[in-house]
NUMAR-142423 format. One record per residue: chain; x, y, z of N, C-alpha, C in turn. Coordinates in steps of 0.1 Angstrom, whole numbers. Last residue first. Example, Ala and Ser with C-alpha at 12.3 -4.5 7.8 and 13.67 -1.06 7.14 Angstrom:
// NUMAR-142423
ch  n_xx  n_yy  n_zz  ca_xx  ca_yy  ca_zz  c_xx  c_yy  c_zz
A  128  -22  71  137  -11  71  129  0  79
A  132  -57  78  123  -45  78  132  -33  78
END
This chain:
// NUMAR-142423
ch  n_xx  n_yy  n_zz  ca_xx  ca_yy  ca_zz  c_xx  c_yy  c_zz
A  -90  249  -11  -86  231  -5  -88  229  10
A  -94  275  -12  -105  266  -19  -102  251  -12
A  -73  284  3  -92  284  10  -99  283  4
A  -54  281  -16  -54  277  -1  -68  273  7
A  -59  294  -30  -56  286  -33  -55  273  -20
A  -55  323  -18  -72  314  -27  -66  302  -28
A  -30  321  -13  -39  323  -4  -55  318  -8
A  -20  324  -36  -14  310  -30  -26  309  -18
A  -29  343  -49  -29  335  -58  -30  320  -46
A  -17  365  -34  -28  364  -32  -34  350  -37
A  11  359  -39  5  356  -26  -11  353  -26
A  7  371  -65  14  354  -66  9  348  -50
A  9  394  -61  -4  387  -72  -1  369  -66
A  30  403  -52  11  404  -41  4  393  -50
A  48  399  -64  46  392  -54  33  394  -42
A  43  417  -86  39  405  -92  39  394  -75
A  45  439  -66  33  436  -78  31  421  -81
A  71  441  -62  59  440  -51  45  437  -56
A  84  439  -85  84  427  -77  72  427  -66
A  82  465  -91  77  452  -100  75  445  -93
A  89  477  -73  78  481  -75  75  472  -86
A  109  475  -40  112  474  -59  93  474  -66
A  114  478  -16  108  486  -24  112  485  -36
A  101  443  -3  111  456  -3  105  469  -8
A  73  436  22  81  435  7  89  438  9
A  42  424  40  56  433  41  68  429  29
A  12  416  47  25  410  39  35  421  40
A  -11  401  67  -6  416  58  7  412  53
A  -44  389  50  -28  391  60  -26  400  56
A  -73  370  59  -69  383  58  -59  384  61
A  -100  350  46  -88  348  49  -79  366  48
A  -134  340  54  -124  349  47  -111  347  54
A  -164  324  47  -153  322  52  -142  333  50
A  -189  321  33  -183  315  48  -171  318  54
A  -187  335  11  -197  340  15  -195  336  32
A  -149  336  5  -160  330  -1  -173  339  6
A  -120  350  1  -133  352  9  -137  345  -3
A  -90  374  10  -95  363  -1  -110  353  6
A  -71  401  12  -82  392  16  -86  385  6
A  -38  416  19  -43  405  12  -57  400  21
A  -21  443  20  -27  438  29  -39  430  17
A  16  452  26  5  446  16  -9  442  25
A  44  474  21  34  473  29  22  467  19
A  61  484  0  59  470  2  48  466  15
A  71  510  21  66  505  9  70  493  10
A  58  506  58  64  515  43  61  509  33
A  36  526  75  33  520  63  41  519  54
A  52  543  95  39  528  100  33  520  89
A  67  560  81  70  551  93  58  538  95
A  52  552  44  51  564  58  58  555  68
A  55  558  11  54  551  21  57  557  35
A  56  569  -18  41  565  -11  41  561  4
A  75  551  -38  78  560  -27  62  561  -25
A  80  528  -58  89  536  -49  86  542  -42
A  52  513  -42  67  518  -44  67  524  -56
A  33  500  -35  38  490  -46  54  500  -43
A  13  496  -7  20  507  -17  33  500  -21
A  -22  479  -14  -9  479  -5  0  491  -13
A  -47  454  -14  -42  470  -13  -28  472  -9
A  -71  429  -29  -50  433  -28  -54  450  -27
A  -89  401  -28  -92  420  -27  -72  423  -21
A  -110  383  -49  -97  385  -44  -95  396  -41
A  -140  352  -39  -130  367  -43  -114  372  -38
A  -160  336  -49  -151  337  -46  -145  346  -48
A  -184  338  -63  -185  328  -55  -175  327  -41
A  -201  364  -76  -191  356  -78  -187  351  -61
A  -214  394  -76  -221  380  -74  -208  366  -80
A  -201  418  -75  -201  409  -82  -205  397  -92
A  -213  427  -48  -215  431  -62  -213  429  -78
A  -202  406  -29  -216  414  -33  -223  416  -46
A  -177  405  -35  -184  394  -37  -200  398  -39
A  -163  428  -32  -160  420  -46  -175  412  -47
A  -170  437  -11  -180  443  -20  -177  437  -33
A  -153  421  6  -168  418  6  -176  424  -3
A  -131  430  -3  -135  416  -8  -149  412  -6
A  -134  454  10  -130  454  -6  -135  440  -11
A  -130  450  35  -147  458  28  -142  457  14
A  -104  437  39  -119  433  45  -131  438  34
A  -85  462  34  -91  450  24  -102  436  27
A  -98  478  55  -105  480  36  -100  468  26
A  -91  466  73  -103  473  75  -104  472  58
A  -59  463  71  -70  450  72  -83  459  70
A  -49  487  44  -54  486  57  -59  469  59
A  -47  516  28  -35  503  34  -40  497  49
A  -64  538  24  -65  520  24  -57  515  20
A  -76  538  67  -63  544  51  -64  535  45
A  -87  543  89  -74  542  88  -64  532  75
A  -107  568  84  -98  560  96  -85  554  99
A  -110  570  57  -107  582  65  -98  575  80
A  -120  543  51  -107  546  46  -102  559  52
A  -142  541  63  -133  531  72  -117  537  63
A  -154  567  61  -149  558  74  -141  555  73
A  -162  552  36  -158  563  33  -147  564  53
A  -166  517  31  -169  530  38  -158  545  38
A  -162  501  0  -158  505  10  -164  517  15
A  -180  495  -25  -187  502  -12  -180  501  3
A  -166  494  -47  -169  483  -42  -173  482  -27
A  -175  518  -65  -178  506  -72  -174  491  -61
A  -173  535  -44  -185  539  -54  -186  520  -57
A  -149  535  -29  -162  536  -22  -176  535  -34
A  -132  530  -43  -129  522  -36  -146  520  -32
A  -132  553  -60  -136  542  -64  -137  528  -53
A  -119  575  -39  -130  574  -47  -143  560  -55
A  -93  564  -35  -106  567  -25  -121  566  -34
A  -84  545  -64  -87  557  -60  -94  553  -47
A  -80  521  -79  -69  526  -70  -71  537  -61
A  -95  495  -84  -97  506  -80  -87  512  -71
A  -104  477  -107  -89  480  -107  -93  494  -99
A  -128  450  -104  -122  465  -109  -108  459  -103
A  -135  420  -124  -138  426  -114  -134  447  -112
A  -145  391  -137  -136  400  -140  -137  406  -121
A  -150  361  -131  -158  373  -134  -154  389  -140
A  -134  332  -145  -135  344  -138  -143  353  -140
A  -149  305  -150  -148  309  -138  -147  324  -135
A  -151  313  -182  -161  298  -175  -159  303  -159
A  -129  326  -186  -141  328  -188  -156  323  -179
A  -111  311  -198  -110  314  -178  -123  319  -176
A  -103  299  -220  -114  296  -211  -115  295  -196
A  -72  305  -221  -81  304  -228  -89  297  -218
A  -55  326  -199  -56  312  -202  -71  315  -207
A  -55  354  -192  -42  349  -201  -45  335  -206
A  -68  359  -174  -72  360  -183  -65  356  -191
A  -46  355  -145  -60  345  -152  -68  351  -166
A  -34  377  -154  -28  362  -149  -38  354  -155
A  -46  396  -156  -40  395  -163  -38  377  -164
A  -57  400  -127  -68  400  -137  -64  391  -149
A  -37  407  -113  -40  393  -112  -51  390  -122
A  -33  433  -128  -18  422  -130  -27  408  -128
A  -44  458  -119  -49  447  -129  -37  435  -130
A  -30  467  -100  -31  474  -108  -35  464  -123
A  -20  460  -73  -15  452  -81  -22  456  -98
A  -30  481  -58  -17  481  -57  -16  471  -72
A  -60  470  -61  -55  482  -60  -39  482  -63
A  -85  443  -71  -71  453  -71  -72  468  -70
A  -108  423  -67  -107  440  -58  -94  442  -60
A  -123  398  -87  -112  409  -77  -110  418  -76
A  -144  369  -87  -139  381  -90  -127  386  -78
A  -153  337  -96  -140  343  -92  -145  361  -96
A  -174  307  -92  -169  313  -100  -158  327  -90
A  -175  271  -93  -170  273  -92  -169  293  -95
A  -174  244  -101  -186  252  -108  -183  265  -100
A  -156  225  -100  -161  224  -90  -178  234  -93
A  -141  227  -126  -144  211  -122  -155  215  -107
A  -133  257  -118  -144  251  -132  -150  244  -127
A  -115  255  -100  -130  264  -100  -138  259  -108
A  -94  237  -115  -103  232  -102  -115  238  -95
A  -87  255  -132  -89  242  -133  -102  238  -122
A  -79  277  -120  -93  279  -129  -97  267  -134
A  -54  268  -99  -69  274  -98  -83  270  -107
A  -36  263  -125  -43  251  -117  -58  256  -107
A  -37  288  -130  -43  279  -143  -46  268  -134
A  -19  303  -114  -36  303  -116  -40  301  -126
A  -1  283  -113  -5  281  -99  -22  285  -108
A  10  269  -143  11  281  -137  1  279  -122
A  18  235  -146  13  241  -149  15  259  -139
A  29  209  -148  36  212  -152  27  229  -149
A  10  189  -125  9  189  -137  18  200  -138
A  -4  184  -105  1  176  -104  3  173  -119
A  -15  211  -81  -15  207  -97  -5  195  -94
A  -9  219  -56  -19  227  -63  -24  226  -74
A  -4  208  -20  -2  204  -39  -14  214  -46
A  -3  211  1  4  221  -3  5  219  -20
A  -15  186  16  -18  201  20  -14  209  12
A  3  167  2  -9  171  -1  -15  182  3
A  26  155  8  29  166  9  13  171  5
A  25  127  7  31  134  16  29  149  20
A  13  124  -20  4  119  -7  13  126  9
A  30  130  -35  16  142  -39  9  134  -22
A  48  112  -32  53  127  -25  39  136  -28
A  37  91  -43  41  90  -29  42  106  -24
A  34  96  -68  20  95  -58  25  95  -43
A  59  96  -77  51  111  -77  40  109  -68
A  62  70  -77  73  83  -71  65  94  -68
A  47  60  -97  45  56  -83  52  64  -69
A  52  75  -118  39  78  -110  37  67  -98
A  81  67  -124  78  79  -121  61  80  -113
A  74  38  -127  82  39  -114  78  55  -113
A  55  37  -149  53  29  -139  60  35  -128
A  75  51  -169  63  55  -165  56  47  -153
A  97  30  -168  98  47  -166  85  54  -162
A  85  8  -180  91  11  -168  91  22  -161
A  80  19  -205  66  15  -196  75  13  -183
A  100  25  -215  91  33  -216  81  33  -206
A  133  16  -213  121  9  -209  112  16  -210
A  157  31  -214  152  26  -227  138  20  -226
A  159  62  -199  162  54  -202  153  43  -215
A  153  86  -168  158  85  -180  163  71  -183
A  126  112  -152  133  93  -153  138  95  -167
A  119  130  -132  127  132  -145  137  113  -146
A  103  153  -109  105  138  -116  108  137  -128
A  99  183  -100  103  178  -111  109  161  -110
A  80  203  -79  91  187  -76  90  188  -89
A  82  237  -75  79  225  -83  89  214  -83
A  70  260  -53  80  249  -58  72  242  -65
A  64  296  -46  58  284  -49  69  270  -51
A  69  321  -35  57  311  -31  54  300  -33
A  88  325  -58  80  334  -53  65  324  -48
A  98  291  -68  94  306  -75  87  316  -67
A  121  267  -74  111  273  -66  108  289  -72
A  123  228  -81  121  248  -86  117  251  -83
A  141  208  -75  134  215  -64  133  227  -72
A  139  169  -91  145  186  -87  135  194  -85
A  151  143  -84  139  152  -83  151  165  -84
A  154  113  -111  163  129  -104  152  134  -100
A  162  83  -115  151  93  -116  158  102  -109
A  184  59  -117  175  67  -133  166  76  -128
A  181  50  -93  194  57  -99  188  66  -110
A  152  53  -75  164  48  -81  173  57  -93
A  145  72  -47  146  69  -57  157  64  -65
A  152  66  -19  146  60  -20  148  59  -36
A  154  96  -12  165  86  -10  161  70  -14
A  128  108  -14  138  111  -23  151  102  -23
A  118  93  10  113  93  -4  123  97  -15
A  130  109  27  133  94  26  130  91  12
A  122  133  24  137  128  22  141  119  22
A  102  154  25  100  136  14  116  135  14
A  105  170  41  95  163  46  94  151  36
A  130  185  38  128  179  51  116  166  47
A  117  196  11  127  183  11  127  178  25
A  102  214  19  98  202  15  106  192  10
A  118  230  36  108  225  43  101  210  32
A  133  239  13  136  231  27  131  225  33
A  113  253  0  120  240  -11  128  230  4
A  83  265  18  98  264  12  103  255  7
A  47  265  9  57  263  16  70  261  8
A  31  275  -10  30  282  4  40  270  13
A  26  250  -33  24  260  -31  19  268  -16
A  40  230  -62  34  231  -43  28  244  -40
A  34  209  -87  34  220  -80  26  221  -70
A  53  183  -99  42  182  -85  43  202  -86
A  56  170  -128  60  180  -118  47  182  -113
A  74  145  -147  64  143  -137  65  156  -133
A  95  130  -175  90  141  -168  77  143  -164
A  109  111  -195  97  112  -190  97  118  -176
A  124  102  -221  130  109  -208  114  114  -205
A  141  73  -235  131  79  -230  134  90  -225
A  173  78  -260  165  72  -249  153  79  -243
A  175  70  -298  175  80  -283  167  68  -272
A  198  70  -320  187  58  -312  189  68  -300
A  188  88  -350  197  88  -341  186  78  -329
A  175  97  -373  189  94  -373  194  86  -363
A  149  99  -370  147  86  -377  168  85  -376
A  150  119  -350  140  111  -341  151  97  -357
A  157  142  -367  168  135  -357  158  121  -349
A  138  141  -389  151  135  -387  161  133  -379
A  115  155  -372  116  142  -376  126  139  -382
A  131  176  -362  128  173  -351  124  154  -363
A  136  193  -387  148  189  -373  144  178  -365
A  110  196  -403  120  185  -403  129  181  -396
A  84  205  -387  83  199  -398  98  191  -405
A  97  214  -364  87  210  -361  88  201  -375
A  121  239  -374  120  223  -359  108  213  -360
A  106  252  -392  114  240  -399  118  235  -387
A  87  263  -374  86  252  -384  93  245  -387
A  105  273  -357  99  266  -353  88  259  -362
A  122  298  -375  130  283  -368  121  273  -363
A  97  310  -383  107  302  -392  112  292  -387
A  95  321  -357  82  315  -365  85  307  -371
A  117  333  -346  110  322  -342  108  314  -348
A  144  344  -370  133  346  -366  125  336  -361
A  171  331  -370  169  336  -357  152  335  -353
A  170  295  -388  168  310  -392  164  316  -371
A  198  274  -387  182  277  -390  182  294  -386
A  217  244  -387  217  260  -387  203  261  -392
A  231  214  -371  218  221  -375  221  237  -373
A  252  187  -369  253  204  -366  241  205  -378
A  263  160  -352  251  164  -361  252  180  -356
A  292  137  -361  284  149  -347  272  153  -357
A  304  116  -371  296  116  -359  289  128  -353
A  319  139  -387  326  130  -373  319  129  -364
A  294  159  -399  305  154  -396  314  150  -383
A  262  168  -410  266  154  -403  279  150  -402
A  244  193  -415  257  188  -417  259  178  -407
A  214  217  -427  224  201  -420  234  196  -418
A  200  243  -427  212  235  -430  215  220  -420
A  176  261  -437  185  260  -429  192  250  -436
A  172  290  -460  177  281  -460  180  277  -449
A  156  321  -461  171  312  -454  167  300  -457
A  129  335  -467  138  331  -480  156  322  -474
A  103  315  -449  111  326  -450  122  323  -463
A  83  290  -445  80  307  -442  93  319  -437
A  98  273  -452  86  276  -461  80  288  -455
A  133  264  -461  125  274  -451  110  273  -461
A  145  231  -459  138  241  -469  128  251  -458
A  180  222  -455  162  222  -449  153  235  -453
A  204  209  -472  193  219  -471  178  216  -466
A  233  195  -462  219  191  -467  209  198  -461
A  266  203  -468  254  206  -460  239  201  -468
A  289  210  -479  287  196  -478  276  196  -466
A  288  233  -495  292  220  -500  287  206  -494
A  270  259  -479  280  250  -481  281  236  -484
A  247  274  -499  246  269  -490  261  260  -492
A  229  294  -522  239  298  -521  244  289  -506
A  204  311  -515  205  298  -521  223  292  -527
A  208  339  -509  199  330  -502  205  317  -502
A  216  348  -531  225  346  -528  221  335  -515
A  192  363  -539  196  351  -546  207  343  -541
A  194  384  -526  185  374  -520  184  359  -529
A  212  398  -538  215  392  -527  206  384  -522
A  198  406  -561  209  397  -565  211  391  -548
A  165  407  -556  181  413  -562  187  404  -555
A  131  402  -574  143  396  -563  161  402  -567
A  106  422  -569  115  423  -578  131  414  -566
A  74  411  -560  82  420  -558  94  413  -565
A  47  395  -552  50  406  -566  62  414  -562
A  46  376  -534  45  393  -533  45  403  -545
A  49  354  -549  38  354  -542  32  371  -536
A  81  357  -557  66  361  -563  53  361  -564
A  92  353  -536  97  373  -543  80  372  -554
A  87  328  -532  80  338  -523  83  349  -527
A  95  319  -553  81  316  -548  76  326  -543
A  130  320  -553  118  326  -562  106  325  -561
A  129  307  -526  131  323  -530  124  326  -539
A  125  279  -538  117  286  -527  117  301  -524
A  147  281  -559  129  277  -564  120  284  -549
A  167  278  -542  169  290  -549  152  291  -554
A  167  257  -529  165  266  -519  164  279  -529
A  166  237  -552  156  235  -541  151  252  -537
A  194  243  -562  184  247  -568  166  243  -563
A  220  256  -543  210  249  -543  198  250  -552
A  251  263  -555  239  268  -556  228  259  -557
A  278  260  -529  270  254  -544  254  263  -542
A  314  267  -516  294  270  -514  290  265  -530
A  334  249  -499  331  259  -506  316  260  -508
A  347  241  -462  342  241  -478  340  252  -483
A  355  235  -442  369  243  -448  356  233  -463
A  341  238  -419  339  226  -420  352  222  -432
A  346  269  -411  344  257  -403  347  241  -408
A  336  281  -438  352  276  -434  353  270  -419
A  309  274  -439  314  266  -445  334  267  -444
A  304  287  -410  303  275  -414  308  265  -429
A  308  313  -423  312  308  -408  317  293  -412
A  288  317  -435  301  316  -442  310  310  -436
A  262  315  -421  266  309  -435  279  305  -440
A  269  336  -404  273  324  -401  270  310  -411
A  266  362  -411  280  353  -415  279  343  -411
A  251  391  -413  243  378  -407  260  366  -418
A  261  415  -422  261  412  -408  257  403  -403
A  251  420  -445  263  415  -441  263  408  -430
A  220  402  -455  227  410  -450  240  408  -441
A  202  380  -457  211  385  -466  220  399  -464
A  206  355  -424  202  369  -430  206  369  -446
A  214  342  -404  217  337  -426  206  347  -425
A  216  346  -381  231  348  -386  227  344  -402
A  200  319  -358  208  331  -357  218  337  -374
A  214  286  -340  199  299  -348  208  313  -349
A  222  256  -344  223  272  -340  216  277  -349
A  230  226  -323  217  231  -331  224  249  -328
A  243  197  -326  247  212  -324  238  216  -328
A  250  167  -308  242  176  -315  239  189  -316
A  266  159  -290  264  151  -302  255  157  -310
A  288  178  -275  276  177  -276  276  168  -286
A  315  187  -267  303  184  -254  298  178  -262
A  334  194  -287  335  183  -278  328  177  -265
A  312  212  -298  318  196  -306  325  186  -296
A  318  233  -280  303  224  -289  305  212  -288
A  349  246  -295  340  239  -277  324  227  -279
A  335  247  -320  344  240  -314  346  234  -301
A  317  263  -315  311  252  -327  327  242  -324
A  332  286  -304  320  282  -298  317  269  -303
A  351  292  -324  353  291  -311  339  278  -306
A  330  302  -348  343  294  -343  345  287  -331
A  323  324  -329  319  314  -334  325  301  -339
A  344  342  -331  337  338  -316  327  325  -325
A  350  348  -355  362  342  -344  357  335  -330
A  335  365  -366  336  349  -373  343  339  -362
A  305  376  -352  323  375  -347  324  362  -354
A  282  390  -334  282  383  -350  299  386  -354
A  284  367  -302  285  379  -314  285  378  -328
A  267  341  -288  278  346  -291  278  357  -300
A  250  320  -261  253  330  -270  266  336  -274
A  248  285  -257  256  298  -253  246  306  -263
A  237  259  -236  230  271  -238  241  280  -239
A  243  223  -226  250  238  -227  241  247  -241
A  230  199  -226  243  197  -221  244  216  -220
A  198  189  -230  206  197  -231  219  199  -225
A  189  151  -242  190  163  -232  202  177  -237
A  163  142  -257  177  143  -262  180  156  -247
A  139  127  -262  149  123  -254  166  125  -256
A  119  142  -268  119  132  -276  135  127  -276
A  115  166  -251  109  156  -253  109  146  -265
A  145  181  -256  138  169  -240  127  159  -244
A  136  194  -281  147  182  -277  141  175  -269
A  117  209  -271  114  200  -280  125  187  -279
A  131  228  -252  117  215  -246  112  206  -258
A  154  239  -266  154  227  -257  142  220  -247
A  134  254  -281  143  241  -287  148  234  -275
A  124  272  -260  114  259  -266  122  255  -276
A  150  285  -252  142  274  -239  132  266  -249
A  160  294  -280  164  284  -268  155  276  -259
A  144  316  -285  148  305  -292  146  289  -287
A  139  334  -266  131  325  -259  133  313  -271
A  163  359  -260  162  343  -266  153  336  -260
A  151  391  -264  155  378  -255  153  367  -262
A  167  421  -280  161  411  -279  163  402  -269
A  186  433  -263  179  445  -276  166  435  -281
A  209  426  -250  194  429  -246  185  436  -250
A  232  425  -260  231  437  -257  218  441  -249
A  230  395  -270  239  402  -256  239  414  -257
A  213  400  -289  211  389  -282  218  395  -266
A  224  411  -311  212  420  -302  204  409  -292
A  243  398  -320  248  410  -313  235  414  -305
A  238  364  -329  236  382  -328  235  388  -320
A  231  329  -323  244  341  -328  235  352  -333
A  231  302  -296  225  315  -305  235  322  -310
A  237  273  -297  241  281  -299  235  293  -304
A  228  244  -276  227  250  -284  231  265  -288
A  237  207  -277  243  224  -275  235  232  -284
A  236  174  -264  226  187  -274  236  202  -267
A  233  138  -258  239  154  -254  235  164  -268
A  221  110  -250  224  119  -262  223  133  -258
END
């Protein structure tokens, strides 16, 4: 069972907004076994739409679009749609009761155009917004299923949640699709295909690996498709055990998950706790791991010391060792990790110096110049890393090294 989905507004392709519509309508789909065939966008253009809901129709068995029932001109794909399907409009008295609710839940005065709300084509069966005055829409013709819903998230992911999602499950006979992902971490998508090739040749027809790789990291994705449930699950984790046993040195999760969430997993389960010495990366790894509910339990926090100054006060690098030789250094990110852990008192630590860019950079130090330590009380790990000069990327690619390097000298 094939799926399209269609965004519509102008502030979609101008990058005035990002569709993260899309990627969680198509992780709801997936999981309840409808796959994605095609992702467009299109303008608030009667003509381009059109277009689009036509192309659509001959890919997909199921059109889902967000976007465009505004009461405002400029939202048409209301109208779109009913000369699409060549109807006229009725006044829903469902969708018209839910407007009136909410103009009076606010005490506010409803005009004529938000009446017009209710107002849905002929031959569409109304999915009731309960956190907004749109109306989505249903329409079931020639076999195809076309769904319209509101741009705003919140809205479109209730009414996915509370009706798209349980009427396409009671319409339509879907197949399983049950998804396994191995994340690796510190070696290439080459190197780790060289090493499970047989394995990979090996899998049967119904299972697909695929290779996502990200700044340091890959994710095997096992993806079995079909009607046997317990088959599928039997063969996928016998697939996945093989390549988590092959490749084990480099496994960090055996679960769908971010690298420093599988960390704070396995710090916890172990007791485990964490601080860090940023400089360059300017709180970002802080960020990472505080972003997950109960990182608490492991991370300590730590500073953000970008200064000479601070380097020496709050994590007692030597004044020396930074006069010597600078803190773009092995020398200071050495004394950085060791005063993480000192003064800390945390089990484990992370210490990043390096010049992030644009500019800051000398013949012997240019930019993207990084120098990574990561340390327990036994043991420390010290590189230097070299970048470009893009000053996002050098950030988020110290965070992610440093990330792979603890991750490394916890296993």
């Amino acid at each position: 069972m094939l799926a399209e989905i269609i965004t519509i507004g102008d502030e979609i392709l101008i990058g005035q907004i990002v569709d993260t519509n899309s990627a969680w309508i198509a992780q709801e789909l997936n999981n309840i076994g409808i796959r994605i065939k095609q992702i467009s966008s299109v303008s608030d253009d009667r003509e381009h739409i059109l277009a689009a809901l036509k192309e659509a129709s001959k890919r997909a068995d199921v059109i889902l679009i967000t976007g465009g029932l505004g009461p405002t001109k400029d939202d048409i794909t209301k109208k779109t749609l009913a000369d699409y399907f060549g109807v006229g409009f009725v006044e829903n008295k469902d969708a018209l009761d839910n407007v009136l609710q909410i103009f009076s839940r606010y005490n506010r005065p409803m005009l004529d155009v938000n009446r017009l709300q209710a107002q849905v084509p002929a031959n569409c069966e109304v999915i009731l917004n309960k956190n907004g005055t749109a109306p989505g829409m249903w329409f079931n013709v020639d076999g195809k299923i076309y769904v319209s819903m509101p741009g705003v998230p919140h809205e479109m992911m209730y009414m996915m949640e509370d009706s798209v999602i349980p009427k396409l499950k009671t319409s339509l006979k879907l197949p399983f699709i049950i998804h396994k992902t191995i994340l690796t971490v510190g070696e290439g998508e080459s190197y780790l295909a060289e090493r499970i090739a047989d394995i990979e040749d090996a899998l049967p027809s119904y299972i697909k690996l695929a290779y996502l790789p990200k700044l340091g990291q890959v994710r095997l994705r096992l993806s079995a498709y079909g009607e046997d449930e317990v088959l599928l699950k039997e063969k996928i984790n016998e697939f996945s055990a093989k390549i988590v046993e092959r490749v084990a040195n480099v496994v960090a999760a055996e679960e769908d998950i971010p690298v420093e969430k599988a960390i704070l997993n396995y710090m916890e389960q172990k007791g485990f706790t964490l601080s860090v010495a940023e400089s360059c990366t300017g709180g970002y790894i802080s960020h990472l791991f505080t972003q997950h509910p109960g990182s608490s339990k492991v991370f300590f926090g730590g500073a953000v010391s970008y200064s000479y100054e601070l380097k020496e006060s709050i994590l007692g690098v030597k004044n020396e060792t930074l006069q010597k030789y600078g803190a773009v250094s092995e020398e200071t990110a050495t004394e950085m990790v060791q005063g993480a852990l000192l003064n800390f008192k945390s089990d484990y630590a992370i210490a990043v110096t390096g010049i992030a860019g644009p500019d800051g950079g000398t013949p012997d130090k240019p930019v993207g110049t990084v120098w990574i330590a990561v340390a327990n009380v036994n043991k420390m790990v010290v590189k230097k890393l070299t970048f470009g000069n893009k000053r996002h990327q050098n950030i988020e690619r110290s965070a992610i090294s440093a990330l792979n390097m603890l991750n490394t000298l916890l296993h």
